[in-house]
C-alpha positions, 0 to 999 in steps of 0.5 A: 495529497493523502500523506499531508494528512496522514497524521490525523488519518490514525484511527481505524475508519479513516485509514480503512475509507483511504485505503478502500480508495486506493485499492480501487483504483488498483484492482480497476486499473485496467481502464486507467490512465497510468498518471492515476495509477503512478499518483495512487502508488505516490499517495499510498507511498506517502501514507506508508512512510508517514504511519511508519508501523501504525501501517502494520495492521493494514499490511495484509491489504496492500501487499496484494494490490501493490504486488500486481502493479509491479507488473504494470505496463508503465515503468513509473508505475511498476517503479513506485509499486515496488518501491512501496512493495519494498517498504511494506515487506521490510515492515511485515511483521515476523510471526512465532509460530504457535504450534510446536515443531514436531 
């Protein structure tokens, strides 16, 4: 549903509101149901591969969240999360560091 409409969700307030969804739904999962939980791993999914590296800034908000469902009791679930956790590592950004080495 979300990644249908990932292109016209680029700029700043209407990535940050979805993702403010999303990581709700994440960080409440206790009282869940799994199916919510594996659609919600689904749409961030989606909205990750349609953004490609617009999804960069947001990296540091979603790496966390979708960290703790890979441990997730159903197996859909921990699927998804890591296959989602797999495509946000490999679109992290290698920083140089700023200060000299000694």
């Amino acid at each position: 549903m979300a990644s249908l409409c990932a292109p016209s969700i680029s700029c700043f307030p209407q990535v940050t509101l979805l993702f403010s969804i999303y990581l709700h739904h994440f960080s409440h999962a206790i009282c869940l149901h799994w199916l919510l939980l594996f659609l919600t791993c689904c749409c961030v999914s989606g909205v990750i591969e349609r953004l490609g590296m617009g999804v960069v800034p947001y990296v540091v908000l979603l790496v966390v969240p979708v960290l703790g469902r890979m441990s997730d009791q159903c197996e859909d679930v921990r699927l998804m999360a890591t296959y989602c956790f797999a495509t946000l590592i490999r679109l992290m950004p290698l920083e140089v560091s700023t200060f000299p080495f000694v």
